[in-house]
DSSP file (Angstrom, degrees, kcal/mol; ACC not computed):
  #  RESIDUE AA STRUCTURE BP1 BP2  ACC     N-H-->O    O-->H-N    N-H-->O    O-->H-N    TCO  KAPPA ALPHA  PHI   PSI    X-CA   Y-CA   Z-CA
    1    1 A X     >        0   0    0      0, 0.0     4,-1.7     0, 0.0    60,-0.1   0.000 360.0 360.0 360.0 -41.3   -0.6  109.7   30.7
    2    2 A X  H  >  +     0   0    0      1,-0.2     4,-0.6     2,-0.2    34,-0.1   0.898 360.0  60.6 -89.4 -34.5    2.8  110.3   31.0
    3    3 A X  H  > S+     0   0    0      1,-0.1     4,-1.2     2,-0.1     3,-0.5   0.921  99.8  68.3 -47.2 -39.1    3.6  108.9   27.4
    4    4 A X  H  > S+     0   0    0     55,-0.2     4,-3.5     1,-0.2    -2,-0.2   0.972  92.7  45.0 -47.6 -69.1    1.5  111.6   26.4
    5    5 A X  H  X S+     0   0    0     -4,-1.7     4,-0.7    54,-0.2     5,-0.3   0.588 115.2  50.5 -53.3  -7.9    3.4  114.8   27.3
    6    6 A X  H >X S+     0   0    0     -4,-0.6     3,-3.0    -3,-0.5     4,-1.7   0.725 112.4  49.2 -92.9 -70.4    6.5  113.3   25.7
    7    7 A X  H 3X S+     0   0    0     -4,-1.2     4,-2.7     1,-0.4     5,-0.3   0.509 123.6  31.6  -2.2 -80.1    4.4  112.4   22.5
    8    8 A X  H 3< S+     0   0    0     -4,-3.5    -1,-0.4     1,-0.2     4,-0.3   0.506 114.5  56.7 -79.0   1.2    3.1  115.6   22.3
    9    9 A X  H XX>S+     0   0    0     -3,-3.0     3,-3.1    -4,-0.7     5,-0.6   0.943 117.4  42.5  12.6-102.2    6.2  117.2   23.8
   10   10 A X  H ><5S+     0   0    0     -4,-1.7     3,-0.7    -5,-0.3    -2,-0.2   0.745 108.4  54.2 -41.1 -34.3    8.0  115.3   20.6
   11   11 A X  T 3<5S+     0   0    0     -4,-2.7    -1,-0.3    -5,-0.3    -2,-0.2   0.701 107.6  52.8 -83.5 -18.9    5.4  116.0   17.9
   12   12 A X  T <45S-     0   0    0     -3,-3.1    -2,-0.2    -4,-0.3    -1,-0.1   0.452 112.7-121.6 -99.1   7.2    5.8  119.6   18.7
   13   13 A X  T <<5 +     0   0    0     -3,-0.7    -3,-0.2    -4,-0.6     2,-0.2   0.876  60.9 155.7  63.0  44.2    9.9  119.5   18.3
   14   14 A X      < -     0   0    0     -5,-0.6     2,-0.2    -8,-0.1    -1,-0.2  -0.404  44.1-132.9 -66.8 167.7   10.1  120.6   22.0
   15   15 A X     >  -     0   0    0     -2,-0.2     4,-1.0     1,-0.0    -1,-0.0  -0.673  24.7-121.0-104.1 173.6   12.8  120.2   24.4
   16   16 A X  T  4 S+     0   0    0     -2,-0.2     4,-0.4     2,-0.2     5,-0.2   0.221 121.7  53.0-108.5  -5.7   11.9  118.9   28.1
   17   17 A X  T  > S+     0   0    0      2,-0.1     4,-0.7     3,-0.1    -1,-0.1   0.823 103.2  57.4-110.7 -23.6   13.7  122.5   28.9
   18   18 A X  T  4 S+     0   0    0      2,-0.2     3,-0.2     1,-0.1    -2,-0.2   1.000 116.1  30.4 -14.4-107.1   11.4  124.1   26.6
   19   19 A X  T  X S+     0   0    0     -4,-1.0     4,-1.1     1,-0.3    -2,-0.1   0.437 113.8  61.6 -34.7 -28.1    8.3  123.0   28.3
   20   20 A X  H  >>S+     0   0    0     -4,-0.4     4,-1.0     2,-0.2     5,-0.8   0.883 108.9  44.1 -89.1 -46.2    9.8  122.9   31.7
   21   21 A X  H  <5S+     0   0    0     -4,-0.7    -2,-0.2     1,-0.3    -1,-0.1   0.355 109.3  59.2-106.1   5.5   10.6  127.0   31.3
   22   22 A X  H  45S+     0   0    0      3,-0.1    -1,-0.3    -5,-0.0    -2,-0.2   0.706 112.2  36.1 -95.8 -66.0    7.0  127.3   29.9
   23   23 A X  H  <5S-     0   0    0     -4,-1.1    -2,-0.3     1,-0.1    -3,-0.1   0.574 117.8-115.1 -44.7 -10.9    5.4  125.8   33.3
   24   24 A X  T  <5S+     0   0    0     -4,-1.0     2,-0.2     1,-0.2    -3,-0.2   0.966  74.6 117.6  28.7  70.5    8.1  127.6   35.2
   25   25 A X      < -     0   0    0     -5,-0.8    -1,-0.2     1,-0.1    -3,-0.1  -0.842  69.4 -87.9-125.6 169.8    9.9  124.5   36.5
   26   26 A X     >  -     0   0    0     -2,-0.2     4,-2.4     1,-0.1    -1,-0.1  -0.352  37.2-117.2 -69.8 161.2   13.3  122.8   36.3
   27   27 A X  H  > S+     0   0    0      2,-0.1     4,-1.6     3,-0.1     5,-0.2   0.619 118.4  58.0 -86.2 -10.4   13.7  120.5   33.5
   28   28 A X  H  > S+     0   0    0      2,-0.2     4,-2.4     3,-0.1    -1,-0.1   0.899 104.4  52.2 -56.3 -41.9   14.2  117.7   36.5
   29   29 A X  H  > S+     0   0    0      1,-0.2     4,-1.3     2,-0.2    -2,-0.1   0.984 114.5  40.1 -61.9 -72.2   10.8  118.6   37.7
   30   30 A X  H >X S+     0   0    0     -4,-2.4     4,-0.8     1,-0.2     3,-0.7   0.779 113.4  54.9 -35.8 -36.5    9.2  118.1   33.9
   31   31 A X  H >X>S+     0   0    0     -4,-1.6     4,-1.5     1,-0.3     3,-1.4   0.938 104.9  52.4 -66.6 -47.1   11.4  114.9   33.2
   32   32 A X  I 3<>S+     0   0    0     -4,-2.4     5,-3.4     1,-0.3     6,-2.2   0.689 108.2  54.8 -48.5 -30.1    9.8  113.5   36.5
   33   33 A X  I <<5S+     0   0    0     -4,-1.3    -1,-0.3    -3,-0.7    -2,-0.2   0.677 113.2  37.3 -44.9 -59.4    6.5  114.4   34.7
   34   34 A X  I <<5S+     0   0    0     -3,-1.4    -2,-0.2    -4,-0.8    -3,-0.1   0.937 121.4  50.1 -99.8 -54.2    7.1  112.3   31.3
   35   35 A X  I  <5S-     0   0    0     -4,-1.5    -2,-0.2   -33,-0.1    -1,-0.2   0.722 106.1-124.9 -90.4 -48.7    8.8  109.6   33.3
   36   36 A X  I   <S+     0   0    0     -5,-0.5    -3,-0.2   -34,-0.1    -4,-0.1   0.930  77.9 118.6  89.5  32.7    6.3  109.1   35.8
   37   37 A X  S   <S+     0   0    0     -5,-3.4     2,-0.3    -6,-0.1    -4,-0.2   0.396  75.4  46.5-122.2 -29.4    8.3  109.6   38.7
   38   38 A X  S    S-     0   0    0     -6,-2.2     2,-0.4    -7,-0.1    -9,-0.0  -0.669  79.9-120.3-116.4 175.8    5.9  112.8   39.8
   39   39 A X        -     0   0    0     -2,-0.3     2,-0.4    -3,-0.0    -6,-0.1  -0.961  32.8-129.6-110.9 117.8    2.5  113.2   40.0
   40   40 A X        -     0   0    0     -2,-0.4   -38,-0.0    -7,-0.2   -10,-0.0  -0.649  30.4-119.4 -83.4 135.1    1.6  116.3   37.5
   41   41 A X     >  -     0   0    0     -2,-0.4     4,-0.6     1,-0.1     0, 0.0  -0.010  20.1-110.9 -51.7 171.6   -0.7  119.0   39.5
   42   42 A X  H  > S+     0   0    0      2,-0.1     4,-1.1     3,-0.1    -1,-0.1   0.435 118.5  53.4 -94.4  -6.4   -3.8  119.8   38.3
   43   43 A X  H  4 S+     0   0    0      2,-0.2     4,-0.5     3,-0.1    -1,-0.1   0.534 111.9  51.5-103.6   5.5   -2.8  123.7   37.2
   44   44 A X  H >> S+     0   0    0      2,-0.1     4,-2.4     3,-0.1     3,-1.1   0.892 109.3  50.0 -68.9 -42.5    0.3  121.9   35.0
   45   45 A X  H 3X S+     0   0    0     -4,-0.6     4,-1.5     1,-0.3    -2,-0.2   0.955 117.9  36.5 -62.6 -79.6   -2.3  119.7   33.5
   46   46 A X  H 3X S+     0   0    0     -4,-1.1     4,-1.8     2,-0.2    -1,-0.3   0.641 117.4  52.6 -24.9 -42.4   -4.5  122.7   32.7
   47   47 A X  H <> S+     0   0    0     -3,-1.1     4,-3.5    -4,-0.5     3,-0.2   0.981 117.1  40.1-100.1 -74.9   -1.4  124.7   31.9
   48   48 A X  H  X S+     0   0    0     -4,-2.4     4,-2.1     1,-0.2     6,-0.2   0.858 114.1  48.1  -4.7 -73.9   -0.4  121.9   29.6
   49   49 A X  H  X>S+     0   0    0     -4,-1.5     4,-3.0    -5,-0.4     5,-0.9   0.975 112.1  51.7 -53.8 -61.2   -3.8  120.9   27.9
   50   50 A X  H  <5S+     0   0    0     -4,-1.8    -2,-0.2    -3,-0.2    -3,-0.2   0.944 115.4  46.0 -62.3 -46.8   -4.2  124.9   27.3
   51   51 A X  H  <5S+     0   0    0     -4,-3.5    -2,-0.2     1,-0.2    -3,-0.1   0.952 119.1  39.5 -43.9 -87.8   -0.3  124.7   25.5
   52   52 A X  H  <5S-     0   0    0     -4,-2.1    -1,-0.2     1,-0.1    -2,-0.2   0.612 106.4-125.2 -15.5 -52.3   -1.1  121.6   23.5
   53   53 A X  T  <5S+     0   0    0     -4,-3.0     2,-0.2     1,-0.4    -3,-0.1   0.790  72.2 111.8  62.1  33.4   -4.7  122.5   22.5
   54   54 A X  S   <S-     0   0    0     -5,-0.9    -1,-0.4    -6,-0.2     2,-0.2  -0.609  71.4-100.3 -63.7 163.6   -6.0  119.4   23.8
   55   55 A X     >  -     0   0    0     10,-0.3     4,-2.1    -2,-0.2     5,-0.3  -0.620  29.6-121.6 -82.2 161.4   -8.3  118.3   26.7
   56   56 A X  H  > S+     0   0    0     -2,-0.2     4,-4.9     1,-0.2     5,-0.4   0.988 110.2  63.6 -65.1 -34.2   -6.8  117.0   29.8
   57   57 A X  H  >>S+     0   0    0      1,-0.2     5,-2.0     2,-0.2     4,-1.3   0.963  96.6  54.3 -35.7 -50.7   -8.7  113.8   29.3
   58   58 A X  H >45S+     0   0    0      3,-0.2     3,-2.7     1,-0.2    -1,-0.2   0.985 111.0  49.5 -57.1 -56.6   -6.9  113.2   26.4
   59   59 A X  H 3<5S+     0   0    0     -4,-2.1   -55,-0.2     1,-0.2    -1,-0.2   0.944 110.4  50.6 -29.2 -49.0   -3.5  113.7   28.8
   60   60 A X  H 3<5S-     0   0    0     -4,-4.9    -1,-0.2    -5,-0.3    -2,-0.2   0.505 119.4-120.8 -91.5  11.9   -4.8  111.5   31.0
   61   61 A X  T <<5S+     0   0    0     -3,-2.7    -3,-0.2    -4,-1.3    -2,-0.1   0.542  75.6 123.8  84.2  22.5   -5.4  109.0   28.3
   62   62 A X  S   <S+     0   0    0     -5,-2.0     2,-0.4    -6,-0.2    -4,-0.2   0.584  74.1  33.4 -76.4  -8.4   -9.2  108.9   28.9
   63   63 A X  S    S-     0   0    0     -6,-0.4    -2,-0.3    -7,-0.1    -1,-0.2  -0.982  71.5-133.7-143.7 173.8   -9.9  109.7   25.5
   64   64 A X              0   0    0     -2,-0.4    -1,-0.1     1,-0.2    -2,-0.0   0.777 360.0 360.0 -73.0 -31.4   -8.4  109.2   22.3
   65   65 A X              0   0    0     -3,-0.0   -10,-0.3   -11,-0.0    -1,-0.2   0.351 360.0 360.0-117.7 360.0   -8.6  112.8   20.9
């Protein structure tokens, strides 16, 4: 999961302060996020997912697309 948000975080030529300031969080918070250091909520994962234009599954690696 957490390879995921940098992936798509990276394929979408973000910054982690970018993305942090989208979610309205620190970019410590987000890094903790990609890193795996936090547990991402379930309305970042929404918030995320909605950003992306993915499903959460796919964050949360349960599917492929």
């Amino acid at each position: 999961m957490f390879k995921r948000i940098r992936d798509l975080r990276e394929d979408h030529d973000l910054t982690q302060k970018q993305v942090a300031k989208m979610l309205n969080c620190s970019q410590q918070v987000y890094s903790n996020y990609e890193l795996g250091q936090r547990d991402i909520p379930t309305d970042v994962l929404i918030r995320l997912a909605l950003f992306y234009g993915v499903s959460t599954d796919y964050i949360l690696d349960l599917k492929d697309k």
